[in-house]
C-alpha positions as CSV (number, residue, x, y, z in Angstrom):
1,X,-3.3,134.8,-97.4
2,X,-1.7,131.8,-96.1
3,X,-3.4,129.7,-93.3
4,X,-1.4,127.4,-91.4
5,X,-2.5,124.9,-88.4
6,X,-0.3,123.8,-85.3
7,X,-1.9,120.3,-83.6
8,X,-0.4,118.4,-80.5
9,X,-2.3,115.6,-80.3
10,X,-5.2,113.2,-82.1
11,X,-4.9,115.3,-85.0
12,X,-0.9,114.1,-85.2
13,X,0.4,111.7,-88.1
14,X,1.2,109.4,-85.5
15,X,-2.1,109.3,-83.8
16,X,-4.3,107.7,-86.1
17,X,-7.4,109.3,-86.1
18,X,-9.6,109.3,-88.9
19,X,-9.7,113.0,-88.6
20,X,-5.9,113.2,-89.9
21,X,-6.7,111.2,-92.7
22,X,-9.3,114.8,-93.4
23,X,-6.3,117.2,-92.4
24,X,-3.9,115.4,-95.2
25,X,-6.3,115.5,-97.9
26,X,-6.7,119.5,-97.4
27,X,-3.5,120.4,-96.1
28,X,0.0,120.3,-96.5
29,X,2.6,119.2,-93.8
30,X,5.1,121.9,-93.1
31,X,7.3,120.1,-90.3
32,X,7.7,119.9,-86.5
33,X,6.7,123.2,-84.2
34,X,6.4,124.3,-80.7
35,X,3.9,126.2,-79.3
36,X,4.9,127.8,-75.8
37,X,2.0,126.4,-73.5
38,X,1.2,123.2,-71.3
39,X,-0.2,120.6,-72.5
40,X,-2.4,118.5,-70.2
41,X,-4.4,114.9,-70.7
42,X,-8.0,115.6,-70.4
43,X,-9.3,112.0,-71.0
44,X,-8.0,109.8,-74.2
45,X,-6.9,113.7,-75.6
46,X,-4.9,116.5,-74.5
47,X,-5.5,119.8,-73.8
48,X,-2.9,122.6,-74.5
49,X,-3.0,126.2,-72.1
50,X,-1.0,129.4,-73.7
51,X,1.7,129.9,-71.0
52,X,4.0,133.0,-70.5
53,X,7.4,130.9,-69.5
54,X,9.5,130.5,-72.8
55,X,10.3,127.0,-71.0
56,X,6.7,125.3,-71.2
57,X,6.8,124.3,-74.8
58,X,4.4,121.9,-76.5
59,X,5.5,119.4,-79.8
60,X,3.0,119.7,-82.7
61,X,2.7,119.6,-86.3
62,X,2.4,122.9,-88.3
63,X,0.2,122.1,-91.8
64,X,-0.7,124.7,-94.2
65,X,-4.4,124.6,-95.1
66,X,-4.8,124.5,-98.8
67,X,-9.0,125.4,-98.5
68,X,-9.2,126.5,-94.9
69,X,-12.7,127.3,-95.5
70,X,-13.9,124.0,-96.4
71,X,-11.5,122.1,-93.2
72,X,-11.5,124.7,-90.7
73,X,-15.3,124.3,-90.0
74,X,-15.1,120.4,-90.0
75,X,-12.0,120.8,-87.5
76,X,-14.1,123.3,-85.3
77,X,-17.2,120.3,-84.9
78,X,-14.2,117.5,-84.0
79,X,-12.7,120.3,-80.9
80,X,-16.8,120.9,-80.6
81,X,-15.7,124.2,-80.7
82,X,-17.6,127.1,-82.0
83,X,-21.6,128.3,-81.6
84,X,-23.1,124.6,-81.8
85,X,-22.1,124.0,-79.0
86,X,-23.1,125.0,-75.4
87,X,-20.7,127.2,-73.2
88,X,-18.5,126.9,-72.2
89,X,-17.0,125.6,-75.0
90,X,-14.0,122.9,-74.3
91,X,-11.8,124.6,-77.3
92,X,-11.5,128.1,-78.5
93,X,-9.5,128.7,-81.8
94,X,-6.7,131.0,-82.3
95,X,-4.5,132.2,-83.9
96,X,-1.0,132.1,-82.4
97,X,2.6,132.3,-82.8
98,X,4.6,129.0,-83.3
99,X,8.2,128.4,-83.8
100,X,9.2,125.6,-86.7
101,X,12.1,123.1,-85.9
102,X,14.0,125.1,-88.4
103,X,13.6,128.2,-86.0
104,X,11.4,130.0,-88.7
105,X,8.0,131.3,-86.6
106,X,4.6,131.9,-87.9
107,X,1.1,132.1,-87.0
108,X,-1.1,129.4,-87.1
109,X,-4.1,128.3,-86.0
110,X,-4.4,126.9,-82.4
111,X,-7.0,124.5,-80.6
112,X,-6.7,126.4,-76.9
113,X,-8.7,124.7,-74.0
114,X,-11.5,126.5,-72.8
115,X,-11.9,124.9,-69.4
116,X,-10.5,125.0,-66.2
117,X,-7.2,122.5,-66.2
118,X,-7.7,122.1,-62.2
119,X,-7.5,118.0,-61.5
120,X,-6.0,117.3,-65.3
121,X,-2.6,115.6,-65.5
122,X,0.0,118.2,-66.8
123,X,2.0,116.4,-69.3
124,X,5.6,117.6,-68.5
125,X,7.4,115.9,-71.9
126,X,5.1,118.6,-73.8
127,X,4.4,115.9,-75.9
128,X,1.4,113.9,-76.7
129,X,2.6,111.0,-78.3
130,X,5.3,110.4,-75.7
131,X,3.1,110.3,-72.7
């Protein structure tokens, strides 16, 4: 089965993070995506909320995950997300539904924040990188 991960901000080609650098070495770019949600700055990172309006989209990167089981735990310590970590956790992985620039949708794994977005900056551009 094919694993697939959508990211919106340091995790981006664009950002720089060392953690890319991980992601490109056990994954395969698959091209721009949306996710329908808000995206919000939490401090030098974002945040992105699942949202129910079809107009609240957020601009990512869709990879595919050539040994999920090796990058996926390694991803979930970056987001501090997962049972190491005391609750509530800032980020809770799922699985959601993402549509490709193409118009193509699949299912990829998400970074969803965890906490309360009260007194964060919504980012209205849905995009990180153009903040």
């Amino acid at each position: 089965m094919q694993s697939f991960l959508f990211v919106y901000g340091t995790l981006r080609r664009s950002a720089n993070h060392p953690m890319h650098q991980l992601l490109e070495q056990t994954s395969r770019f698959i091209g721009m995506a949306h996710f329908q949600g808000k995206l919000y700055q939490v401090t030098h990172y974002p945040a992105v909320v699942a949202s129910a309006n079809p107009d609240e989209q957020v601009l990512g990167e869709v990879y595919q995950l050539l040994q999920p089981e090796k990058i996926l735990p390694q991803l979930d310590k970056y987001e501090e997300c997962g049972a190491d970590f005391p609750e509530p956790q800032e980020y809770r992985r799922e699985l959601q539904p993402v549509r490709l620039e193409n118009g193509d949708s699949l299912t990829a794994w998400v970074y969803l924040y965890n906490r309360s977005t009260v007194g964060l900056e919504l980012i209205l551009s849905g995009d990180f990188m153009q903040r």
